[in-house]
C-alpha positions as CSV (number, residue, x, y, z in Angstrom):
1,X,-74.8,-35.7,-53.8
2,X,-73.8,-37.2,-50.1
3,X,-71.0,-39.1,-51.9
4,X,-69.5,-36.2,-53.4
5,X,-69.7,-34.0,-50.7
6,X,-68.0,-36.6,-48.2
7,X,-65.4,-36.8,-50.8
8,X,-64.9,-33.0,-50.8
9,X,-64.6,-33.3,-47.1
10,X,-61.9,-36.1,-47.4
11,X,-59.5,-34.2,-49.7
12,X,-59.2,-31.3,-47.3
13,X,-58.5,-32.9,-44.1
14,X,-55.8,-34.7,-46.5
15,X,-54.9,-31.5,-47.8
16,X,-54.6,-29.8,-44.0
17,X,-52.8,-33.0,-42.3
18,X,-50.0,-32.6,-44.9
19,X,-49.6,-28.8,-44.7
20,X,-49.1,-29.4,-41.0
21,X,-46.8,-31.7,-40.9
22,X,-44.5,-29.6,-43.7
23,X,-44.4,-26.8,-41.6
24,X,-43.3,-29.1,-38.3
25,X,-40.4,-30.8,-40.8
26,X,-39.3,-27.2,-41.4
27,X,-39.3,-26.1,-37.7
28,X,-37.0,-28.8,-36.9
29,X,-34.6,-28.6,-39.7
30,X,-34.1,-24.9,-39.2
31,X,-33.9,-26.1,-35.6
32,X,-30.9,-28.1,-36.5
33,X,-29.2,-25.6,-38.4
34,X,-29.2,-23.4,-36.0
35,X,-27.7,-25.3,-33.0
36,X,-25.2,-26.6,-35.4
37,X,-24.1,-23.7,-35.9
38,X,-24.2,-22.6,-32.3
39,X,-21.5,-25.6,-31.2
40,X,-19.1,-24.8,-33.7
41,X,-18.6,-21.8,-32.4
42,X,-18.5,-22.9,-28.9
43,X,-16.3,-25.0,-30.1
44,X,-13.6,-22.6,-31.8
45,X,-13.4,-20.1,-28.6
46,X,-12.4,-23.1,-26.7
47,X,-9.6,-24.3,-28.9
48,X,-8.7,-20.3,-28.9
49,X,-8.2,-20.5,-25.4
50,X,-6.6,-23.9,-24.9
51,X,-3.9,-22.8,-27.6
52,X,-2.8,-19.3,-26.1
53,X,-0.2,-20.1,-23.2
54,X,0.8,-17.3,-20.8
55,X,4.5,-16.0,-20.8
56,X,5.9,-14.9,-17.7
57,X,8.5,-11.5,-19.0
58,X,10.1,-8.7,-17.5
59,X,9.0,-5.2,-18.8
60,X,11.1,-2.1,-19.3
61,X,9.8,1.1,-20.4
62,X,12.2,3.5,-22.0
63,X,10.3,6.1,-21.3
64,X,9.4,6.0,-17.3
65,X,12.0,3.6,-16.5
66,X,9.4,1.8,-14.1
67,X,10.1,-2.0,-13.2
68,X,7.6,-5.3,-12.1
69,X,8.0,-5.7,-8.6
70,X,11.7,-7.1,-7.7
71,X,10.5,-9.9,-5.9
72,X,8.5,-11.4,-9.4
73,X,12.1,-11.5,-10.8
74,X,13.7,-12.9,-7.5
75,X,11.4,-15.8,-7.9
76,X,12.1,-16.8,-11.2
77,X,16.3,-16.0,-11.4
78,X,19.0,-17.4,-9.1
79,X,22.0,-15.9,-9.7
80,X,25.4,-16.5,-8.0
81,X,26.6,-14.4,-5.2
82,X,29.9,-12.0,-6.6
83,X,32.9,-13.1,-5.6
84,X,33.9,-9.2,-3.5
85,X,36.5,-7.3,-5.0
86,X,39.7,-5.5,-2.9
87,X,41.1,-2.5,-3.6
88,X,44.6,-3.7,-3.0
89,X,46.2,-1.1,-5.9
90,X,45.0,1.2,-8.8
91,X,45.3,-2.2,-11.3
92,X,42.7,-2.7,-13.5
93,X,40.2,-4.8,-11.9
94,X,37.0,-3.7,-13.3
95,X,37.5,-5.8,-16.3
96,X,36.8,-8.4,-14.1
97,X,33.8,-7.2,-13.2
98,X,32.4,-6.6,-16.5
99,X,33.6,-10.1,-17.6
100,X,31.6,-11.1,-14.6
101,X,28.6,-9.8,-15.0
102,X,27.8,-11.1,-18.7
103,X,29.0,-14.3,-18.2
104,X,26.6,-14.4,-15.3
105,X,23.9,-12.6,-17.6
106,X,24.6,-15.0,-20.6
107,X,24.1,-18.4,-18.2
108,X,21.0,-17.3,-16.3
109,X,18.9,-14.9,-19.0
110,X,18.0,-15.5,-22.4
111,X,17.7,-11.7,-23.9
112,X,15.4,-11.7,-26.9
113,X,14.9,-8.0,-27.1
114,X,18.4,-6.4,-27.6
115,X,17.0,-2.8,-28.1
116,X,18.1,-1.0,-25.3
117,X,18.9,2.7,-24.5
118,X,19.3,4.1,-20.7
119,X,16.9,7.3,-21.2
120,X,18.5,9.7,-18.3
121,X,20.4,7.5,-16.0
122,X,21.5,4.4,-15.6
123,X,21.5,4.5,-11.7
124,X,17.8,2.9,-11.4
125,X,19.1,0.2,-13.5
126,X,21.6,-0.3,-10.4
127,X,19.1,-0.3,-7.8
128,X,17.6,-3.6,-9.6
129,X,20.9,-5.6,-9.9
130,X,21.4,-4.3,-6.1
131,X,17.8,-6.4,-5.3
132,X,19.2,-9.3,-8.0
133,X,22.6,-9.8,-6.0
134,X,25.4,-7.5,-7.5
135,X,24.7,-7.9,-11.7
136,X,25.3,-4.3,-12.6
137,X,23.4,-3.9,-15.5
138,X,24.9,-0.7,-16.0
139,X,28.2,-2.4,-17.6
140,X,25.3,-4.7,-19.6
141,X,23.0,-1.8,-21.0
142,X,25.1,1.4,-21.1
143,X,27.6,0.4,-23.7
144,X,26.3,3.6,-26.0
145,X,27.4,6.4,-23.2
146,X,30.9,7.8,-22.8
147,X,33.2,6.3,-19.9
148,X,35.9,7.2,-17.7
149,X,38.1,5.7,-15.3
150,X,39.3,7.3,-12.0
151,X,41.2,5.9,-9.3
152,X,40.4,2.2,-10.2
153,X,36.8,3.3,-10.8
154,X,35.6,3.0,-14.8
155,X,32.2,4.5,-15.1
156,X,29.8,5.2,-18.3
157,X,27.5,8.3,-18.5
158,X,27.0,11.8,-20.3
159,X,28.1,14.0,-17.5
160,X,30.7,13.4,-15.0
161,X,31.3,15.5,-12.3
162,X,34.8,15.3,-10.4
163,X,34.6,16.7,-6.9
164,X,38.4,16.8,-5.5
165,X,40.1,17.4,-2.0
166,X,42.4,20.2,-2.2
167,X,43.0,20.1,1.3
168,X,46.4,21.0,3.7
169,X,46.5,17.1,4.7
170,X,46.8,16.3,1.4
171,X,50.3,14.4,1.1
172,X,53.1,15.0,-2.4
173,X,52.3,11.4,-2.9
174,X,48.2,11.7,-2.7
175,X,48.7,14.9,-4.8
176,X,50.8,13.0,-7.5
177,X,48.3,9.9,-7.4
178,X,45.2,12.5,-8.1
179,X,46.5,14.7,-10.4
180,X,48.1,12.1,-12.8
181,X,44.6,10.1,-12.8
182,X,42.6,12.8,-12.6
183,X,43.8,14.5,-15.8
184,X,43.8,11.2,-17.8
185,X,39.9,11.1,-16.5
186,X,38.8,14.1,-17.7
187,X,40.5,13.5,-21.2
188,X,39.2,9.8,-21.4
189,X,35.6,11.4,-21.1
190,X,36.1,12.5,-25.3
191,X,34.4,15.7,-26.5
192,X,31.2,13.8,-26.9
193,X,30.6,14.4,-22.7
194,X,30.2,16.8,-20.6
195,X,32.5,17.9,-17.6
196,X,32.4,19.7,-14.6
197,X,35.1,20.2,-11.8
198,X,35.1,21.4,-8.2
199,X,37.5,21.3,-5.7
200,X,37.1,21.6,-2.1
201,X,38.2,21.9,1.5
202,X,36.7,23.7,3.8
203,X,36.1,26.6,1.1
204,X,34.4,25.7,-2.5
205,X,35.7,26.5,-5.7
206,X,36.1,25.6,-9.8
207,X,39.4,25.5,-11.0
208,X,39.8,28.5,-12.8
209,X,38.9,30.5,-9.3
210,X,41.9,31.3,-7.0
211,X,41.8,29.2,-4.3
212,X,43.8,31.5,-1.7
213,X,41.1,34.2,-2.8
214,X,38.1,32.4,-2.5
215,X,39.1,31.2,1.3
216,X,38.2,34.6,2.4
217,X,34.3,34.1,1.5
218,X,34.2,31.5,3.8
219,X,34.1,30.8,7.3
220,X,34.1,28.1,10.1
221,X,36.1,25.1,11.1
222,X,36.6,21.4,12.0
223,X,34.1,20.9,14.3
224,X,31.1,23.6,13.6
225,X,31.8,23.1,9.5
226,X,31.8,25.6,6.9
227,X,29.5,28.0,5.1
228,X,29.5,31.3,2.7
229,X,29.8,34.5,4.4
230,X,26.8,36.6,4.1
231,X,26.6,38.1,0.6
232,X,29.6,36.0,-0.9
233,X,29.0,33.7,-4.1
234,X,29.0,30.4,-4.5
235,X,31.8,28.7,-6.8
236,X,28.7,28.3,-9.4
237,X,30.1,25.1,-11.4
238,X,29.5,24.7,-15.3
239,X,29.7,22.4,-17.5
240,X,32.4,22.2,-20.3
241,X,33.2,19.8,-23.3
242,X,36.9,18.2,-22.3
243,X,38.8,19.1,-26.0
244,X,42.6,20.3,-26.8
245,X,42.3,24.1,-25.4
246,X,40.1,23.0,-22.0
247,X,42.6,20.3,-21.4
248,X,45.3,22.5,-21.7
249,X,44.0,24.7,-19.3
250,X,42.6,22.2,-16.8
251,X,46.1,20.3,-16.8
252,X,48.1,23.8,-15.5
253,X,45.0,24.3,-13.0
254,X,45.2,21.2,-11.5
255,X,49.1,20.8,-11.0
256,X,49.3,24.5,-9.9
257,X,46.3,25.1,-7.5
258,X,47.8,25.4,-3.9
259,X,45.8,23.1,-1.0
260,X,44.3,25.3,1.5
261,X,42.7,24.6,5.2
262,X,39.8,22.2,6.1
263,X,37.7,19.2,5.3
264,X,33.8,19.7,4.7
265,X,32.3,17.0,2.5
266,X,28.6,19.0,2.3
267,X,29.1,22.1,0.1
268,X,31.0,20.5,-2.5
269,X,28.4,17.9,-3.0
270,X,25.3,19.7,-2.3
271,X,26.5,22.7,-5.3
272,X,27.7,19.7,-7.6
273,X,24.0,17.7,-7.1
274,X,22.1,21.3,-7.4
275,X,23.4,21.4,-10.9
276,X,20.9,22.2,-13.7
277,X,21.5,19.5,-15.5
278,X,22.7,17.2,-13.1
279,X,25.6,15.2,-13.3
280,X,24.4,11.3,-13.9
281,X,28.4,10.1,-12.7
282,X,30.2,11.8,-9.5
283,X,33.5,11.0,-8.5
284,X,34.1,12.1,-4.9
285,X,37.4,12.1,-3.8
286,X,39.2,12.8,0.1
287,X,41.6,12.1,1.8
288,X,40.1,13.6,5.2
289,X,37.7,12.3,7.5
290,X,34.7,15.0,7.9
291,X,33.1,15.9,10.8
292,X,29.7,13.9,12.1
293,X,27.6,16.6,11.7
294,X,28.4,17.5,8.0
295,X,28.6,13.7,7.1
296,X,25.2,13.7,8.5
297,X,23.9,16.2,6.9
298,X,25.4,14.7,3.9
299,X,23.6,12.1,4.2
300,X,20.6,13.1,4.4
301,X,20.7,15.7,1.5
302,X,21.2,12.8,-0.8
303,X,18.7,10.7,1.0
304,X,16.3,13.9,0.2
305,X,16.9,13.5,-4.3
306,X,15.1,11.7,-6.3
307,X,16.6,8.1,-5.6
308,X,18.9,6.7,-7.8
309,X,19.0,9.1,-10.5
310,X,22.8,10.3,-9.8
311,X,25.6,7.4,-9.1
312,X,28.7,8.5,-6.4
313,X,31.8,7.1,-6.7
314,X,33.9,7.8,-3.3
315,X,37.6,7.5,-3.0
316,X,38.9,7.6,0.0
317,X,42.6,8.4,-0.5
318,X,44.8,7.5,3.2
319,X,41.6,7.5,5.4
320,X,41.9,5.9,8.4
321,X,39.9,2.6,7.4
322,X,37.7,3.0,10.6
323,X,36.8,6.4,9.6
324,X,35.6,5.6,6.3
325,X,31.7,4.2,6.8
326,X,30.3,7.6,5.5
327,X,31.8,7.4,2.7
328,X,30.8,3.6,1.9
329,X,27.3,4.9,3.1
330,X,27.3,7.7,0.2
331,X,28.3,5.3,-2.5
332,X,25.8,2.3,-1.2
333,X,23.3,5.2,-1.3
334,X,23.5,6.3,-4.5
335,X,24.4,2.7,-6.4
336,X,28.1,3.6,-6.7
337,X,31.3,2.3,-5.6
338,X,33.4,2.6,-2.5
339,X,37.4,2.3,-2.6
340,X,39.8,2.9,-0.4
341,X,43.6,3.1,-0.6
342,X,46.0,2.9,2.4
343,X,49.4,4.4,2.8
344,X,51.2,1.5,0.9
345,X,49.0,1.5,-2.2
346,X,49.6,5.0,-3.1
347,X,53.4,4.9,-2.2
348,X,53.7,1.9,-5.2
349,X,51.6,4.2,-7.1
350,X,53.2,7.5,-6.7
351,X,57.1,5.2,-8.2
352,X,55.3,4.4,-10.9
353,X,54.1,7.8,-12.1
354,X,55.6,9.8,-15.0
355,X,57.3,13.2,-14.5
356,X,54.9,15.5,-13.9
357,X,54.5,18.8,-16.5
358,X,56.7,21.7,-15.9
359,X,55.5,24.0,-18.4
360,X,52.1,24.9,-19.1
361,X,49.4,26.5,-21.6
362,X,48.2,30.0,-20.9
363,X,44.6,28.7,-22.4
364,X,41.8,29.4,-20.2
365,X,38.7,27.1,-19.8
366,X,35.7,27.9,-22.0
367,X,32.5,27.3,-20.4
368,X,29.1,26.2,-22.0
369,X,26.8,28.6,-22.0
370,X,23.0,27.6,-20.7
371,X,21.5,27.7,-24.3
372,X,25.0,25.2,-25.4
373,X,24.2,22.8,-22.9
374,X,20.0,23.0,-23.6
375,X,21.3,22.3,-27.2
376,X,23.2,19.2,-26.4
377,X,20.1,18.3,-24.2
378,X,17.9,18.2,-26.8
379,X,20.1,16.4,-29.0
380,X,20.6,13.4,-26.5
381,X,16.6,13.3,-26.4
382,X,16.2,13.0,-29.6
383,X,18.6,10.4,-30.2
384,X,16.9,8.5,-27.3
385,X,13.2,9.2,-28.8
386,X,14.7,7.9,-32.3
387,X,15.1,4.3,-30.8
388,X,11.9,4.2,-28.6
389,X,10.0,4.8,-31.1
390,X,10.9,1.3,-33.2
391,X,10.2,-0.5,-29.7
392,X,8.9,1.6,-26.8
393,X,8.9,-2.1,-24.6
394,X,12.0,-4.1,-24.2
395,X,11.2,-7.8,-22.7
396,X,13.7,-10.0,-20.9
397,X,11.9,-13.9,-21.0
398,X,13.4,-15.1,-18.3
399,X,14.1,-19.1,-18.1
């Protein structure tokens, strides 16, 4: 009876040591798995990391037009100085400058993102190459707009405003020179732009207004400037499209509108930047030096916009060269370009001329009318919008 029950007892503590030790095996075999599994994983977000290398690009939003800080860029790129251009005649130098510029581009920036469309204006684009020593991206990025060339100056927008001295001190050789590349300017624009023209003095006015008629609306002089007489209208300039019948008309205004008294730089500009839309190309043309006050006040009117949303070309046509620093100011303000001619250069020019037109069209200019131009606004938008959507970011890598 002893025996068996001391037999009993052995087979359960046999029993009860084995069960224990099955469950430890278990423990530790699950315990295995389980940090096995735990540095394999540890071990895949480490290669993940070690495998991604960081690019260093330069981002352009079509849409805001906002830029990484310049001096990132200035950093990474050094580009050559530009060799400085003279203005020695009205020869076609800007060829140069284009050829220039992408040759510069081409050795120094590898473009892997050739998507590109200048939403509004391509003047912000200017204020970059300015920071980037003298590349204007403008000739690089703008090849889809519409482009003109005045008085050695060949620019590329949708609107162009040309804003002309039609002053007494105007010489027949300065008036030949003008009115020969003006014309061309205006037709070279093509009926895809837009154009609008004012012409100035002391007075304002558009080219279908008398000029003789619209000197009695305003008042002053030299030194004190000019402004409107109380109640008078402004010249109010609009935009047109430059085709056959405008051209026609344009070409007997331009050779047939008499120069009347006074230089004030101010008005002219002021109406032509108040324009709804604004121009995104001005070519600003005199052959006068202005007074310090209106130069000043100039100045700082277009010191007051939005900067960099409106390029200004100045011409300054038989200024004395000490006089003309305004006028390089405007131009350096705005991301445009300054040229001056002296007394020699326009003489050469002036031989080389055709015969001016004797007769002329009766046509008269037809204007666009505020719901035309919201028309071709929306258009341009559109056309814009159509190509930001495929890639709203364009990235330069930068080598």
């Amino acid at each position: 009876m002893q025996e068996n029950f001391i037999d009993a007892l052995s087979r359960f503590q046999f029993f009860s040591r084995h069960s224990l030790w099955r469950n430890h095996l278990s423990a530790l075999f699950f315990s295995v798995v389980v940090n096995t599994l735990f540095l394999f994983l540890l071990l895949y977000v480490v290669s993940l990391n070690k495998t991604t290398e960081p690019q260093t690009h330069l981002v352009m939003s079509l849409l805001d037009e906002e830029f990484l800080e310049v001096e990132e860029i200035e950093e990474l790129v050094e580009l050559e100085e530009p060799e400085p251009l003279e203005a020695a005649d009205l020869g076609d130098v800007d060829a140069s400058i284009t050829s220039s510029t992408r040759e510069l581009i081409e050795n120094k920036m590898s473009v892997q993102e050739t998507l590109v469309e200048v939403t509004e204006s391509p003047v912000k684009m200017q204020k970059l190459s300015e920071q980037l020593k003298g590349i204007r991206f403008a000739d690089v990025l703008n090849e889809g707009k519409n482009s003109t060339r005045f008085m050695g100056n060949t620019e590329k927008g949708n609107r162009f405003a040309f804003v002309i001295d039609y002053s007494q001190s105007m010489s027949r050789d300065q008036l030949a020179v003008m009115k020969h590349d003006l014309l061309n300017a205006i037709e070279a624009v093509g009926e895809e732009g837009l154009v609008t023209v004012l012409f100035f003095s002391g007075p304002v006015w558009r080219p279908d207004q008398d000029a003789q008629e619209v000197a009695k609306y305003w008042e002053g002089d030299q030194k004190i400037g000019w402004k409107l007489k109380e109640g008078a209208e402004g010249p109010n300039p609009q935009w047109l499209v430059p085709h056959a019948n405008n051209l026609l008309a344009l070409e007997r205004m331009i050779y047939q509108t008499p120069t009347t008294y006074g230089t004030d730089w101010y008005h002219p500009l002021k109406i032509v930047l108040d324009m709804e839309p604004r121009p995104d190309m001005v070519f600003f043309m005199t052959d006068g030096a202005n007074s310090a006050d209106s130069s000043e006040k100039t100045i700082s009117y277009i010191k007051s916009l939005p900067p960099y949303q409106i390029r200004i070309n100045t011409i300054a046509l038989g200024v004395d060269k000490k006089k003309v620093r305004p006028l390089e100011d405007i131009a350096k303000l705005t991301g445009g370009n300054f040229r001056h001619y002296d007394s020699a250069a326009l003489v050469d020019a002036a031989a080389k001329l055709p015969e001016a037109p004797q007769k002329f069209s009766k046509k008269s200019i037809k204007y666009l009318v505020d719901q035309d131009v919201k028309v071709l606004l929306a258009s341009e938008q559109r056309e814009e919008f159509s190509e930001v959507d495929e890639m709203e970011l364009i990235s330069f890598d930068i080598q």
